[in-house]
PyMOL Python script that loads the backbone (N, CA, C, O; Angstrom):
from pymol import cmd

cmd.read_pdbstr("""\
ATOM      1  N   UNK A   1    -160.733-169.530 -52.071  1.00  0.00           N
ATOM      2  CA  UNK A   1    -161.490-170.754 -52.051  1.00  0.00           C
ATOM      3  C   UNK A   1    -161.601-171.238 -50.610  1.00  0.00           C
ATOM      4  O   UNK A   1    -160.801-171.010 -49.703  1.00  0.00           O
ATOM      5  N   UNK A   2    -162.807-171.992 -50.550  1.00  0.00           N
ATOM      6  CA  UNK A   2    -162.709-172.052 -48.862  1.00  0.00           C
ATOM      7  C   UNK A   2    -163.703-173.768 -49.188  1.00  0.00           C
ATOM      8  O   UNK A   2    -164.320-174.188 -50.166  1.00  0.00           O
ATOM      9  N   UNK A   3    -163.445-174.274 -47.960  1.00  0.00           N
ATOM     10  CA  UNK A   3    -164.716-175.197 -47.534  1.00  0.00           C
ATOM     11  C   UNK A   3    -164.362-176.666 -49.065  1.00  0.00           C
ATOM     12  O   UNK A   3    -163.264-177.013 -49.500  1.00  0.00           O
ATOM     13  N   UNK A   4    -165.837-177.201 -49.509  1.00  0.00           N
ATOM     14  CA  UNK A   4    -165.626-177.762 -50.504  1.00  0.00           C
ATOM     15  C   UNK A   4    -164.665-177.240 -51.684  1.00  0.00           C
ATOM     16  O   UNK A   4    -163.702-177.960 -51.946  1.00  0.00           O
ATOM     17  N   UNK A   5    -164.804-176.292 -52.272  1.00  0.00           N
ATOM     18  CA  UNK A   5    -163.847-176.004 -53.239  1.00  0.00           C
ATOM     19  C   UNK A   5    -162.314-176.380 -52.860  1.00  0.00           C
ATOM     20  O   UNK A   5    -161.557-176.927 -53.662  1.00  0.00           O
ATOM     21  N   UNK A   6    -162.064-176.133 -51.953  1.00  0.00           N
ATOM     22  CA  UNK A   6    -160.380-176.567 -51.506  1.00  0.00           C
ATOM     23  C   UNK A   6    -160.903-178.059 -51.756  1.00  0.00           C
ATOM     24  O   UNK A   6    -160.426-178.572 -52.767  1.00  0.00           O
ATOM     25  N   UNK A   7    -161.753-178.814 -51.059  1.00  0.00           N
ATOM     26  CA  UNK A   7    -161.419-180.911 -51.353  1.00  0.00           C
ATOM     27  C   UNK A   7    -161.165-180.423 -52.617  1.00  0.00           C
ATOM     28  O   UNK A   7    -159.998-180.282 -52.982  1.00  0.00           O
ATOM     29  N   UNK A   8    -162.256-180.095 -53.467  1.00  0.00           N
ATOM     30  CA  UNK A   8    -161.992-180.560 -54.706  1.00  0.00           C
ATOM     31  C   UNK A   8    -161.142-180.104 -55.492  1.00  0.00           C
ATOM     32  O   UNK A   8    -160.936-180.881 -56.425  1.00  0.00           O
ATOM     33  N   UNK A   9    -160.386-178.919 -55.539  1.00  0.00           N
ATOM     34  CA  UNK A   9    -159.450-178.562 -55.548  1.00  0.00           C
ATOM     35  C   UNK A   9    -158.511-179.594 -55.713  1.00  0.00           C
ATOM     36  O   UNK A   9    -158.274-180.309 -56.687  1.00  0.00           O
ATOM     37  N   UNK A  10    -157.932-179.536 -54.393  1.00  0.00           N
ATOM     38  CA  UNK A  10    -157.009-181.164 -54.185  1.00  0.00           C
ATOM     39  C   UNK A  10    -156.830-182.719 -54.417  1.00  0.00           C
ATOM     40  O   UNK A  10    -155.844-183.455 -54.470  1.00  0.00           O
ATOM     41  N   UNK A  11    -158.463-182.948 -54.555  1.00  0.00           N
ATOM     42  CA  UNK A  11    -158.274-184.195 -54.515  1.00  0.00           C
ATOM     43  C   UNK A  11    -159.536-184.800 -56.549  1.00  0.00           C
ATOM     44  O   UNK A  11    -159.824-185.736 -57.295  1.00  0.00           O
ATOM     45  N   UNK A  12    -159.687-183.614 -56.348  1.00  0.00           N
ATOM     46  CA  UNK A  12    -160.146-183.848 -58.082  1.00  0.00           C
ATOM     47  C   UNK A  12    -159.825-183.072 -59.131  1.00  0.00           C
ATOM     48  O   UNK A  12    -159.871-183.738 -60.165  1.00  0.00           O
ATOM     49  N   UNK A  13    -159.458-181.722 -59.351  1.00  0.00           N
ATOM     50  CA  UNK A  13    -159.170-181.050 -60.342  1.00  0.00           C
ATOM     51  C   UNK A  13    -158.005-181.019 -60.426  1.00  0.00           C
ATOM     52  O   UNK A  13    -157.702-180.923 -61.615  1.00  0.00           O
ATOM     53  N   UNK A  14    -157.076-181.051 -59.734  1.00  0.00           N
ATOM     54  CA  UNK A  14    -155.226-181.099 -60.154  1.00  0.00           C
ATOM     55  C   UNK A  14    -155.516-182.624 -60.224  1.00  0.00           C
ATOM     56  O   UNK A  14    -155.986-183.436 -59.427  1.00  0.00           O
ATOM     57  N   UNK A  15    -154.966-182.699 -61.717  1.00  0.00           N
ATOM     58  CA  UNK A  15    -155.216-184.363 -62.417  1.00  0.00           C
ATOM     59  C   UNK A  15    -153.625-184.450 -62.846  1.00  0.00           C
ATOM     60  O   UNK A  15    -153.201-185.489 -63.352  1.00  0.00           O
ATOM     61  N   UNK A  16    -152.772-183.329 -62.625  1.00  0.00           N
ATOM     62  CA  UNK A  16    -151.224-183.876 -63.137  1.00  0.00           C
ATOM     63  C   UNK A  16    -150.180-182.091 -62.549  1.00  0.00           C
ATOM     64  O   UNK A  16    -150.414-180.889 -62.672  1.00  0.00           O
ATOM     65  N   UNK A  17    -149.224-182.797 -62.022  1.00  0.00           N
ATOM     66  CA  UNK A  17    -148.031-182.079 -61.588  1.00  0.00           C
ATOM     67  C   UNK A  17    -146.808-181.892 -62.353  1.00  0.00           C
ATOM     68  O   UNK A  17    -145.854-182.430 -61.789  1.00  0.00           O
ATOM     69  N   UNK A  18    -146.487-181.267 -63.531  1.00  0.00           N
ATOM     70  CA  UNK A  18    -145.342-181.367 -64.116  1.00  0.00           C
ATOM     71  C   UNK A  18    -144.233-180.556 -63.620  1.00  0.00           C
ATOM     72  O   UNK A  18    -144.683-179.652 -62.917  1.00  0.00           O
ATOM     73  N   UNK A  19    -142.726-180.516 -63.725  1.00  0.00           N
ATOM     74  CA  UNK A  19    -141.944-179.563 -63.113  1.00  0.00           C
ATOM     75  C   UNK A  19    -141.078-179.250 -64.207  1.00  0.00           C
ATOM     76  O   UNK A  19    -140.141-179.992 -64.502  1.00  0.00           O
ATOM     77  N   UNK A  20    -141.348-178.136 -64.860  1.00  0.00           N
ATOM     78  CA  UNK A  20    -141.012-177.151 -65.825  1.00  0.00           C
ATOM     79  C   UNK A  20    -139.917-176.612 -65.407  1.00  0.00           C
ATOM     80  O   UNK A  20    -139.184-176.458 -66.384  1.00  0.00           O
ATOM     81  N   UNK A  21    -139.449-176.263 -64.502  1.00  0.00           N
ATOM     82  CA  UNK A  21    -138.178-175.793 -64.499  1.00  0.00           C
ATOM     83  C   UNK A  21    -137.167-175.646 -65.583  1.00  0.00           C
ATOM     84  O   UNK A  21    -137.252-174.517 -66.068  1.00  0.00           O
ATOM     85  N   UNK A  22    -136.586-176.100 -65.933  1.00  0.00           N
ATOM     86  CA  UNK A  22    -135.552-176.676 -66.651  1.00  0.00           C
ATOM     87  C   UNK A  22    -135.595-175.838 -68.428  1.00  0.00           C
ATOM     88  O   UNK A  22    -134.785-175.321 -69.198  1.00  0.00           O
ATOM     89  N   UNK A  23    -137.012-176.122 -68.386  1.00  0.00           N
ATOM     90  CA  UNK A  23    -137.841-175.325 -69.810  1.00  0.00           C
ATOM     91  C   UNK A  23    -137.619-173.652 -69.311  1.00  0.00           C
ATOM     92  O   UNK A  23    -137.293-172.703 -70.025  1.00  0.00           O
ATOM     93  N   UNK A  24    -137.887-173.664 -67.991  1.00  0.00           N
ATOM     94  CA  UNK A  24    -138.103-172.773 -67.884  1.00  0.00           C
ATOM     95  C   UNK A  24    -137.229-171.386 -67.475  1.00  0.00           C
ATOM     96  O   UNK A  24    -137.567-170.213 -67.316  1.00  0.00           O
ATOM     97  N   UNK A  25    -136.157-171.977 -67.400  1.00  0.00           N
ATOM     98  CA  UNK A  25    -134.277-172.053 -67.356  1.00  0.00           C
ATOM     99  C   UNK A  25    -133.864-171.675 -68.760  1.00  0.00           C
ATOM    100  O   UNK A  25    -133.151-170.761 -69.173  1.00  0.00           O
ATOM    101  N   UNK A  26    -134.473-172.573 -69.328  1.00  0.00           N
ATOM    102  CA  UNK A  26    -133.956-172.252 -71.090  1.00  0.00           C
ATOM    103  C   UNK A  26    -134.592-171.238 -71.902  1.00  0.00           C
ATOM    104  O   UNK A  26    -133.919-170.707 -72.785  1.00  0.00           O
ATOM    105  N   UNK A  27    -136.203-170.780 -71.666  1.00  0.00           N
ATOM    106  CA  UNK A  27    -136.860-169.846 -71.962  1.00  0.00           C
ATOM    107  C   UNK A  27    -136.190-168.492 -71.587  1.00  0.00           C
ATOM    108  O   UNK A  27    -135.875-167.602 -72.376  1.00  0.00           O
ATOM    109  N   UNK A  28    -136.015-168.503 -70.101  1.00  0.00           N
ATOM    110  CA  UNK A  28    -134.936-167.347 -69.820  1.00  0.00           C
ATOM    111  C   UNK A  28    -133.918-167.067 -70.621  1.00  0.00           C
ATOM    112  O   UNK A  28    -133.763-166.177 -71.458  1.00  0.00           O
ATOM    113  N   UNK A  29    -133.214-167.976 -70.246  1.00  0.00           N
ATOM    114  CA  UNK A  29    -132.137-167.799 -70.987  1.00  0.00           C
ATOM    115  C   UNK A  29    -132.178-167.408 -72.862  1.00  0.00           C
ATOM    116  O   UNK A  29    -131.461-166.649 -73.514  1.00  0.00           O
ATOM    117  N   UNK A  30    -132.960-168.010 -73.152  1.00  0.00           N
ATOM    118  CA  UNK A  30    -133.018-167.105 -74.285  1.00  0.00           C
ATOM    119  C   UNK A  30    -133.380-165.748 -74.520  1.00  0.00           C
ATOM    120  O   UNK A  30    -133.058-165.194 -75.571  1.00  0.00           O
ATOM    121  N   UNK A  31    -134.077-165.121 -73.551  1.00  0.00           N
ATOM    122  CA  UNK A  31    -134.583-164.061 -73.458  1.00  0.00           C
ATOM    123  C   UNK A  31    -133.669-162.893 -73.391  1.00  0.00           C
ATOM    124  O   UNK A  31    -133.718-161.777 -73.907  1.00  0.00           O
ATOM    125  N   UNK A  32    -132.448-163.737 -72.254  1.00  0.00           N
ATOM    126  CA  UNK A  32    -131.315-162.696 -71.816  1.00  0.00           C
ATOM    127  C   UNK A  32    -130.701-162.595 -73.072  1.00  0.00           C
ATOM    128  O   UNK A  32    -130.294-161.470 -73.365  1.00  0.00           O
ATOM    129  N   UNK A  33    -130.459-163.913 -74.263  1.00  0.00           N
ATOM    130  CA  UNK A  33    -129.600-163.921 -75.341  1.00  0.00           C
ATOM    131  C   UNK A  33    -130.480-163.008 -76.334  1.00  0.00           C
ATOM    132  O   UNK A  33    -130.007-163.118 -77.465  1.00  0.00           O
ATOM    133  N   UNK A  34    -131.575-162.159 -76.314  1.00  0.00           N
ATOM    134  CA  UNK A  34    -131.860-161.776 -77.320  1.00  0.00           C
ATOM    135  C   UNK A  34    -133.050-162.748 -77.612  1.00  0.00           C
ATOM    136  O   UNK A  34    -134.210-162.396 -77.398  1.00  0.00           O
ATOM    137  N   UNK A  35    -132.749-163.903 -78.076  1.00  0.00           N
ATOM    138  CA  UNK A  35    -133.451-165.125 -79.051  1.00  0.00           C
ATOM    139  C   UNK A  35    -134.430-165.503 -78.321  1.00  0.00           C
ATOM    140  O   UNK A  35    -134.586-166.402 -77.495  1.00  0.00           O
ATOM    141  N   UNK A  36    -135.687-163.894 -79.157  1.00  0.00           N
ATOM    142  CA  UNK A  36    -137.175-164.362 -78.740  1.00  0.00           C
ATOM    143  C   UNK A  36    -137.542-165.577 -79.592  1.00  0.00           C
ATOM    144  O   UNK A  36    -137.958-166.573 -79.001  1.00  0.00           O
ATOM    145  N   UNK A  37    -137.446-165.591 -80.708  1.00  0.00           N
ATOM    146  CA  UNK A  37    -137.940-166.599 -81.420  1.00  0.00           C
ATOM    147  C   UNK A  37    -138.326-167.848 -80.660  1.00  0.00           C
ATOM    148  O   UNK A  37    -139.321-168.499 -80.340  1.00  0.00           O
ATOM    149  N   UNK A  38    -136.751-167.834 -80.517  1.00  0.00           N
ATOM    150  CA  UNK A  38    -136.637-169.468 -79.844  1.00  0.00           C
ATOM    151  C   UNK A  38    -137.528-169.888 -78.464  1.00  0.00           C
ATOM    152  O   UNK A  38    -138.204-170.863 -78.136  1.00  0.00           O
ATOM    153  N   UNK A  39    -137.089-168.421 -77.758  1.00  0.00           N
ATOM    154  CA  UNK A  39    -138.001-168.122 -76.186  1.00  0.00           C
ATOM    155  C   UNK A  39    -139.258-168.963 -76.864  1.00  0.00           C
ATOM    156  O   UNK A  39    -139.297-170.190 -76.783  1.00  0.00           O
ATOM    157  N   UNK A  40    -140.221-168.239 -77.498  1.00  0.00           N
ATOM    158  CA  UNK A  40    -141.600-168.615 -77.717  1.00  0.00           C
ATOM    159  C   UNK A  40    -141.959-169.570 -78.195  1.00  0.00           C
ATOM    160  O   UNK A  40    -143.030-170.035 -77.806  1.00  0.00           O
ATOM    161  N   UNK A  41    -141.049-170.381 -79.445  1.00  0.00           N
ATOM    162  CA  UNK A  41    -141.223-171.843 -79.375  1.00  0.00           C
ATOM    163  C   UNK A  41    -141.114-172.596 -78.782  1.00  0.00           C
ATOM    164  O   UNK A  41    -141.579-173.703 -79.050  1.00  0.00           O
ATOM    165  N   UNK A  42    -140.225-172.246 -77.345  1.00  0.00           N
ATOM    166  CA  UNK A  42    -140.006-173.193 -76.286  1.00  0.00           C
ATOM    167  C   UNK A  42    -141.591-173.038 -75.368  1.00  0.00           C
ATOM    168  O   UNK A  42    -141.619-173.845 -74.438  1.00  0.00           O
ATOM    169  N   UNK A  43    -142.672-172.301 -75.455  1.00  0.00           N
ATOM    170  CA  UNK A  43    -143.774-172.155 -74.787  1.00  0.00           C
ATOM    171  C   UNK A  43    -144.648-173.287 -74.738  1.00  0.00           C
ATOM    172  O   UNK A  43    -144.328-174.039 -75.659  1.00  0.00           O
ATOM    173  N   UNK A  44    -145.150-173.530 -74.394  1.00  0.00           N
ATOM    174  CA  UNK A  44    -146.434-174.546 -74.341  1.00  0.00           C
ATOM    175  C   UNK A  44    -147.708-174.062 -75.466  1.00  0.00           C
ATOM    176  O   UNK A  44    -147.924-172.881 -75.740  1.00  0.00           O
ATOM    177  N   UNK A  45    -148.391-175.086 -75.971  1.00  0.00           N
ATOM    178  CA  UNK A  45    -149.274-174.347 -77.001  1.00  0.00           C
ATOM    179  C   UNK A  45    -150.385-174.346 -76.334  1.00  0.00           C
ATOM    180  O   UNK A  45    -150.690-175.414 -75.804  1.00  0.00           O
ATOM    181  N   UNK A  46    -151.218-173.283 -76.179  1.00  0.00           N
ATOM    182  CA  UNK A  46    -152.479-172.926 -74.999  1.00  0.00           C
ATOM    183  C   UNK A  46    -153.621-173.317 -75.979  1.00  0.00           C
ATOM    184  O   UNK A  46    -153.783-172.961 -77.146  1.00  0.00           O
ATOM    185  N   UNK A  47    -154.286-174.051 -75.289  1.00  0.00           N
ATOM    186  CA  UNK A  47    -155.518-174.518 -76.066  1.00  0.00           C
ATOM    187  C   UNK A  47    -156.629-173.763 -75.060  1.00  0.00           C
ATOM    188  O   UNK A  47    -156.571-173.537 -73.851  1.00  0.00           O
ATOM    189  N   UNK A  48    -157.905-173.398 -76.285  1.00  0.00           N
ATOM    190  CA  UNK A  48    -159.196-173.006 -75.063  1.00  0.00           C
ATOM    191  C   UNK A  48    -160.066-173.557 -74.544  1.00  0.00           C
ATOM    192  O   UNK A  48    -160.938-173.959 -75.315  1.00  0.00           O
ATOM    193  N   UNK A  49    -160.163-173.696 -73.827  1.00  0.00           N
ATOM    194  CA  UNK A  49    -161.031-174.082 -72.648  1.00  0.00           C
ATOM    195  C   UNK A  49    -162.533-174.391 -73.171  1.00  0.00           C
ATOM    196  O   UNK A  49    -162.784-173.308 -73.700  1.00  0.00           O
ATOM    197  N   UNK A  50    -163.218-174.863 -73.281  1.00  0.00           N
ATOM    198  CA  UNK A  50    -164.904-174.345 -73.863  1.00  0.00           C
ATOM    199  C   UNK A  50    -165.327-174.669 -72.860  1.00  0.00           C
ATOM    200  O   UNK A  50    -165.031-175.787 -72.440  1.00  0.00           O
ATOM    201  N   UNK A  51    -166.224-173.762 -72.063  1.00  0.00           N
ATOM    202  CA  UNK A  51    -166.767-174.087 -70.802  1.00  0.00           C
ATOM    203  C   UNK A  51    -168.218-174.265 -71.130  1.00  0.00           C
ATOM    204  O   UNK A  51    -168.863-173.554 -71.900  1.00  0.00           O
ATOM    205  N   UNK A  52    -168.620-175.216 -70.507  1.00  0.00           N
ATOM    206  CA  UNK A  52    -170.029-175.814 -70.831  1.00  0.00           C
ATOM    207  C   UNK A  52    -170.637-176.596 -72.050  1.00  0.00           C
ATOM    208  O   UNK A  52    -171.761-177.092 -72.120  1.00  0.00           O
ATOM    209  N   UNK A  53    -169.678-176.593 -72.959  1.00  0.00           N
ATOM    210  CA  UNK A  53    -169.610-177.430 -73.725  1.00  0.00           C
ATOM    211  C   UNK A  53    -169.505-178.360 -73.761  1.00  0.00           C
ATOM    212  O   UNK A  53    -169.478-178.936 -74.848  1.00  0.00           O
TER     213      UNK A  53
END
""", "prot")
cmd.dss("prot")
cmd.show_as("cartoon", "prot")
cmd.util.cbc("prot")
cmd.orient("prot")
């Protein structure tokens, strides 16, 4: 990305900063224990996008 796309980038499309860590500590860690299950319920639920809609 170069030029305009970087402003907007920065100063309009990142609308929120969360810090996952911690989730993301525990996802591991289940992974090492075996316990996918749990791994994948700890995921975020991905919604799609509809572009131009």
């Amino acid at each position: 990305m170069r030029n305009q796309a970087v402003e907007k980038y920065c100063n309009e499309w990142i609308v929120n900063i969360t810090d996952i860590t911690d989730k993301a500590r525990k996802i591991d860690a289940c992974i090492a224990n075996g316990d996918l299950d749990t791994a994948y319920n700890l995921l975020p639920v991905e919604k799609p996008y509809h572009f131009g809609e």
